[in-house]
C-alpha positions as CSV (number, residue, x, y, z in Angstrom):
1,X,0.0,0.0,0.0
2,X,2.4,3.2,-0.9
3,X,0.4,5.8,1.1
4,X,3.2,8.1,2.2
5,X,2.8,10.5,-1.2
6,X,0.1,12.9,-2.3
7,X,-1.5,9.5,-4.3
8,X,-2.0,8.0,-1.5
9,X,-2.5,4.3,-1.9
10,X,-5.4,2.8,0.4
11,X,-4.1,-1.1,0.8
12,X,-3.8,-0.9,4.1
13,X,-4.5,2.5,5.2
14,X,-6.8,5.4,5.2
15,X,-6.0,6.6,8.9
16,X,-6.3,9.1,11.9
17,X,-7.3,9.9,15.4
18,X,-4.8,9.4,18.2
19,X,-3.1,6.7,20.1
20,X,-5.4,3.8,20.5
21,X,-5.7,1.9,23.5
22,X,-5.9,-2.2,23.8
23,X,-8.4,-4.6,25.1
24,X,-7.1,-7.9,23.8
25,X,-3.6,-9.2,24.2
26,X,-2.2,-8.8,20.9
27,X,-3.4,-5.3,20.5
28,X,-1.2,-4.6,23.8
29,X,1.6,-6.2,22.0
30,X,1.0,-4.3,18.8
31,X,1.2,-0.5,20.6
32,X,4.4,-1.3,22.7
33,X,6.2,-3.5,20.4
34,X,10.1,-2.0,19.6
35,X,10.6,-0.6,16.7
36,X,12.8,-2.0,14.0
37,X,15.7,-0.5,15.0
38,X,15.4,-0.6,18.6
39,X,15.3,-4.2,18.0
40,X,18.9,-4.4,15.9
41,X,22.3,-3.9,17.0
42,X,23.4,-0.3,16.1
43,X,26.6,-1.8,14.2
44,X,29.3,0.0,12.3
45,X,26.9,0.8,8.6
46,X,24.5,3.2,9.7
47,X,22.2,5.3,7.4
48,X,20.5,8.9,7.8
49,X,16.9,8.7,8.2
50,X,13.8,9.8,9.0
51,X,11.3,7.5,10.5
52,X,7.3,7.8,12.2
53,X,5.5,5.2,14.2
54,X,1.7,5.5,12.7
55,X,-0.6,3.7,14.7
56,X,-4.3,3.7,13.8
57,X,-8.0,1.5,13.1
58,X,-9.9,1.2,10.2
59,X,-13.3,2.9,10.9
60,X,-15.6,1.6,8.8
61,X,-19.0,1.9,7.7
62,X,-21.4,0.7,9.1
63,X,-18.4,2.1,11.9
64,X,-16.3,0.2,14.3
65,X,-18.3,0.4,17.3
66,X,-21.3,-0.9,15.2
67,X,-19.1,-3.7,13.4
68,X,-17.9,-4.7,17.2
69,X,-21.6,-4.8,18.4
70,X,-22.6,-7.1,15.8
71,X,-19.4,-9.7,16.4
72,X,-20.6,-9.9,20.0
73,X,-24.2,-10.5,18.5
74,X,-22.8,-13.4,16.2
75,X,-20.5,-14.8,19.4
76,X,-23.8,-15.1,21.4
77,X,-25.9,-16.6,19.1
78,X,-23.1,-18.9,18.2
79,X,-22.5,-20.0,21.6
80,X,-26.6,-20.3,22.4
81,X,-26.4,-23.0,18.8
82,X,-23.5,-24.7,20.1
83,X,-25.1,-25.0,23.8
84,X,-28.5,-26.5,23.0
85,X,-26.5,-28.9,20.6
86,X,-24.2,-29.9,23.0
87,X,-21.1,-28.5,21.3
88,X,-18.1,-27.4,23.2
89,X,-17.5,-23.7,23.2
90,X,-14.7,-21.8,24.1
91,X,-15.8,-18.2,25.8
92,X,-14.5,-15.0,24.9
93,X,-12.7,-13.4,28.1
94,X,-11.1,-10.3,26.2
95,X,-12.5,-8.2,23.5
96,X,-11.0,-6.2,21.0
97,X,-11.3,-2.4,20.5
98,X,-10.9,-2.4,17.2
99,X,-12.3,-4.9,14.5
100,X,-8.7,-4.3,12.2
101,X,-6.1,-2.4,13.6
102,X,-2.7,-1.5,12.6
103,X,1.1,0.0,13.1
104,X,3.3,1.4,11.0
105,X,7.0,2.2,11.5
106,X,8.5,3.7,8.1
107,X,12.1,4.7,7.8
108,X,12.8,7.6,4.4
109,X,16.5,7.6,3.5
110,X,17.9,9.7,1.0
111,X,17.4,7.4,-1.7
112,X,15.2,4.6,-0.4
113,X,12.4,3.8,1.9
114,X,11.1,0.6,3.8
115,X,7.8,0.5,5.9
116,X,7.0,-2.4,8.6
117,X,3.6,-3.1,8.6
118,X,1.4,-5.0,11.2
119,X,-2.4,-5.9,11.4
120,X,-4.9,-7.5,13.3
121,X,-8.2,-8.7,11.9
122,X,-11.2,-10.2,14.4
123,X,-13.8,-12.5,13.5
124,X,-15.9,-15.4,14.4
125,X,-14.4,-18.3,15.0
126,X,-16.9,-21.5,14.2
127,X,-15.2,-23.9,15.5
128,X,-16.0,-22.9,18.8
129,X,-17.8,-19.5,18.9
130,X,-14.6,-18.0,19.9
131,X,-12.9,-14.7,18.3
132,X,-10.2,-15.4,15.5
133,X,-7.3,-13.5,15.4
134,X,-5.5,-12.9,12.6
135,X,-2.2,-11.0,12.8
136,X,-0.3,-10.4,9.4
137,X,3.3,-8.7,9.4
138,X,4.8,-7.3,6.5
139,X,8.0,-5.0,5.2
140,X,8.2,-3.3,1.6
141,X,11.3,-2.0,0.4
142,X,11.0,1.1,-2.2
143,X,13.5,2.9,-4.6
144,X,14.0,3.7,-7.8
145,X,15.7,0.6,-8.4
146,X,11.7,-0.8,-7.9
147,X,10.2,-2.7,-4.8
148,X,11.0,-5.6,-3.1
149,X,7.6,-7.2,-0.9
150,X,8.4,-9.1,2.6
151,X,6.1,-11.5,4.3
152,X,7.6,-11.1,7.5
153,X,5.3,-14.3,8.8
154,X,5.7,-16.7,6.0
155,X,9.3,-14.9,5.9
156,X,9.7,-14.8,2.0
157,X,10.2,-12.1,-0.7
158,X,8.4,-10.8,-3.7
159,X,10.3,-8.3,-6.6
160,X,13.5,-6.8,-6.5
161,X,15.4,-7.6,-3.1
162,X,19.0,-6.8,-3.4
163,X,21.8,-7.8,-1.2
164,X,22.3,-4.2,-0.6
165,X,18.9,-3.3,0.6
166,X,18.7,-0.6,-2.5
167,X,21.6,1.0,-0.9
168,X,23.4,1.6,-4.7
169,X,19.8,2.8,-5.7
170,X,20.3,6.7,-6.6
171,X,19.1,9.9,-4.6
172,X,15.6,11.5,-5.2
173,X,15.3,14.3,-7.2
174,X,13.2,17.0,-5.8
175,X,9.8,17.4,-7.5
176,X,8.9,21.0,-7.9
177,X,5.3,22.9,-7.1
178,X,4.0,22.6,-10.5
179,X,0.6,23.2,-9.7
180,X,0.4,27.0,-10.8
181,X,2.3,25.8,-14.0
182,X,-0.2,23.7,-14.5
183,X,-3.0,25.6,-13.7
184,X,-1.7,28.8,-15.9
185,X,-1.1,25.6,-19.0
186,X,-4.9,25.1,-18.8
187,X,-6.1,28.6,-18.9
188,X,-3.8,29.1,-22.2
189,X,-5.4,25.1,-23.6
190,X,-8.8,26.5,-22.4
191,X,-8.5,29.1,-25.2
192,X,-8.8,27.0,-27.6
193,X,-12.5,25.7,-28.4
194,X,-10.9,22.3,-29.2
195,X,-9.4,21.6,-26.6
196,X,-12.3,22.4,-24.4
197,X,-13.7,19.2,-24.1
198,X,-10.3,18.3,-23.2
199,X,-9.5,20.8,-20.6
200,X,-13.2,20.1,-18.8
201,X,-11.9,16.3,-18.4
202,X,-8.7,17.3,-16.9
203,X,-10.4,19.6,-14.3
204,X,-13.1,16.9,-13.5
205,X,-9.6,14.9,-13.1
206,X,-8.1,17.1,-10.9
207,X,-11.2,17.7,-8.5
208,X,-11.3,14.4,-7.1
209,X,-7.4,14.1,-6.7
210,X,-5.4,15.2,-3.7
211,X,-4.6,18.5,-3.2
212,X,-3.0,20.9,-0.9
213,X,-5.7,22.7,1.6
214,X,-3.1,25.2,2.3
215,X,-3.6,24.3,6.1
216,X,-0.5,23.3,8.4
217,X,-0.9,21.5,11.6
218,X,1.7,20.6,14.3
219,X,2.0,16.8,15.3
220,X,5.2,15.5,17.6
221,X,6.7,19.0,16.9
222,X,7.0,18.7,13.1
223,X,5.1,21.4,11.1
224,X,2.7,18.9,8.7
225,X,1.0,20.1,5.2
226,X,-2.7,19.0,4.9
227,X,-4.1,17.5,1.8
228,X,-7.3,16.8,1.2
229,X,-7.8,13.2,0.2
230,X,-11.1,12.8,-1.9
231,X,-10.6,9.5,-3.2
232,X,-10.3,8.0,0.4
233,X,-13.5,6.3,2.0
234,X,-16.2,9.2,2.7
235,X,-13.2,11.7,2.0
236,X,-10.2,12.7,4.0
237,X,-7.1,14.3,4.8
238,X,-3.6,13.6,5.1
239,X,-0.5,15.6,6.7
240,X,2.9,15.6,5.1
241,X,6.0,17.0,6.8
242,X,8.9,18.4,4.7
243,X,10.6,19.1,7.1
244,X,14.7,17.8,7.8
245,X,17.8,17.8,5.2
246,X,16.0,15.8,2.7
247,X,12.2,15.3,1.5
248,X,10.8,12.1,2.6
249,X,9.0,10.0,0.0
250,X,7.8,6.6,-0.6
251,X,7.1,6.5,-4.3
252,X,9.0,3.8,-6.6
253,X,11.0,6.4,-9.0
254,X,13.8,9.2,-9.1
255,X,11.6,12.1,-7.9
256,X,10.5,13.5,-4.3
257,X,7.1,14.3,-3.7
258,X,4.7,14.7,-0.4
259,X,7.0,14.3,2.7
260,X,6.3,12.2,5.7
261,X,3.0,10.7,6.4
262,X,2.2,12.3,10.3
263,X,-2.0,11.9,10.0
264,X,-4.3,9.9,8.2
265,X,-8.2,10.5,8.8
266,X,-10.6,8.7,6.3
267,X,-14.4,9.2,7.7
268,X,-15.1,5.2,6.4
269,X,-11.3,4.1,6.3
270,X,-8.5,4.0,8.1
271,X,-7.6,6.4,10.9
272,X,-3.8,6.9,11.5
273,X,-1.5,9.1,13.5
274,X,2.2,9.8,14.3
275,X,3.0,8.2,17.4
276,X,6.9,8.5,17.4
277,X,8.8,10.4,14.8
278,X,12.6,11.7,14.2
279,X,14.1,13.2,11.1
280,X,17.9,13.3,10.5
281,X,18.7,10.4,12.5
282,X,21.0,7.0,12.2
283,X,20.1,3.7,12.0
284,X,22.2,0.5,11.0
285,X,22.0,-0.4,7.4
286,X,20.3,-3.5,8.5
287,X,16.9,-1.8,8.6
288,X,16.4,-1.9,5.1
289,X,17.5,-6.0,4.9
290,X,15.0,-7.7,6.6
291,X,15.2,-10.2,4.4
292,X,18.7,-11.1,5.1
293,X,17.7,-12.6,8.7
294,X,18.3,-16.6,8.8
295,X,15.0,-18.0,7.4
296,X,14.2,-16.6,5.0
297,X,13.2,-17.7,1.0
298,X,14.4,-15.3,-1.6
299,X,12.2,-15.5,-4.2
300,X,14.3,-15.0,-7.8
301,X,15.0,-11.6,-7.7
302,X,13.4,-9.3,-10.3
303,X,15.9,-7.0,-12.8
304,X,16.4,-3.6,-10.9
305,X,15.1,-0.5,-13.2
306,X,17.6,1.4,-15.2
């Protein structure tokens, strides 16, 4: 899901709202788990970085406290079937807060990016009325050299997974503000009765893609940009910080754009804020190799882009 420019990809996430508590477990683990390189030895090949902790829920619609109502409706209904026919049943003792809920810790280098992903999905369980819990973990590696996917679970790989991590992959270019370019392009098109019907698809494009609000906020100390994000669930925003020596970005190609992701607040999606973030920091190298821990499958790796 590559969410952390002004296209913002919705696989996983469409977030907001702050730091969610835990009811269950393994949403406990999931808010105080270390991140990735709190878990690694600092070593000798460090990297400058920027990384955020985003931790969030996906809302829904109908919402998550209706969703939540009817699982506990299904439980007890199962469990009254399984009762009168005699059928063992195994009782719920802790409840979720959220039906899917996720975190995720994303570290922008210079020239590459990588973002740890965790969720975990609730449902009914009917083998025994209890609540299923499914917890997925996943890492994707991006540069202009292409992407490189990471079942952290099933620990194999997907795409183009160097050795190096992308480490050789070259430095982001800068994209410039072209939007009054642009804008000042269409006027002079608009001119021309032919390309009206042109110029009228364009703007119809442009309405429902994401676009600076012109609104700041402050989250963790780091001045954010707000987008609007109409393609997202019910609508949106999303805050980008440009802050730091270098312009975070997690698209797959040779030029910068957005910053990094601080807020996320779909009404119907996901909800996803900042809980952690530093910009102009180290970390070892081995952040951005996952892959190279004992275990894992390398799938046959795919030709990097020129």
């Amino acid at each position: 899901m590559k969410h952390d420019s002004k296209n913002f990809n919705f696989l996983w996430l469409l977030f907001c709202c702050g730091p969610i508590s835990a009811a269950t477990p393994a949403e406990e683990k999931l808010l105080k788990a270390l991140m990735p390189h709190e878990e690694l030895a600092a070593g000798s090949n460090l990297v400058r970085v920027h990384y955020v902790r985003l931790q969030g829920y996906l809302e829904g619609n109908p919402s998550n406290k209706v969703r939540l109502a009817q699982l506990r409706e299904a439980v007890d209904a199962c469990v009254k079937r399984y009762q009168t026919a005699g059928r063992a049943v195994r009782l719920q003792a802790d409840w979720p807060d959220y039906l899917l809920s996720s975190r995720e810790d994303i570290y922008y280098a210079e020239n590459r990016s990588i973002r740890y992903s965790t969720v975990i999905a609730y449902g009914l369980n009917p083998a025994d009325c209890s609540l299923m819990e499914n917890v997925s973990r996943t890492a994707d590696l991006v540069s202009s050299k292409g992407a490189c996917d990471v079942d952290l679970t099933l620990r194999i790989t997907k795409g183009y997974c160097s050795a190096d991590g992308h480490a050789s992959a070259p430095a982001r270019r800068n994209r410039p503000d072209a939007t009054s370019g642009g804008d000042e392009a269409l006027k002079q098109l608009a001119r021309d009765p032919r390309m009206a019907a042109a110029v009228a698809r364009i703007q119809s494009a442009l309405a429902s893609s994401n676009t600076a609000s012109g609104k700041t906020r402050v989250i963790l100390g780091l001045e954010c940009e707000v987008w609007d994000q109409p393609a997202a669930p019910g609508g949106g925003t999303a805050c980008y910080t440009r802050k730091g020596s270098f312009i975070s970005s997690r698209e797959v190609g040779q030029e910068a754009a957005a910053g990094m992701l601080l807020d996320f607040d779909s009404k119907y999606g996901f909800k996803m804020k900042a809980v952690s973030a530093k910009l102009d920091t180290n970390v070892t190298q081995a952040v951005f190799l996952p892959y190279a821990q004992p275990g894992f499958t390398l799938s046959p790796s795919i030709k990097a882009r020129k």
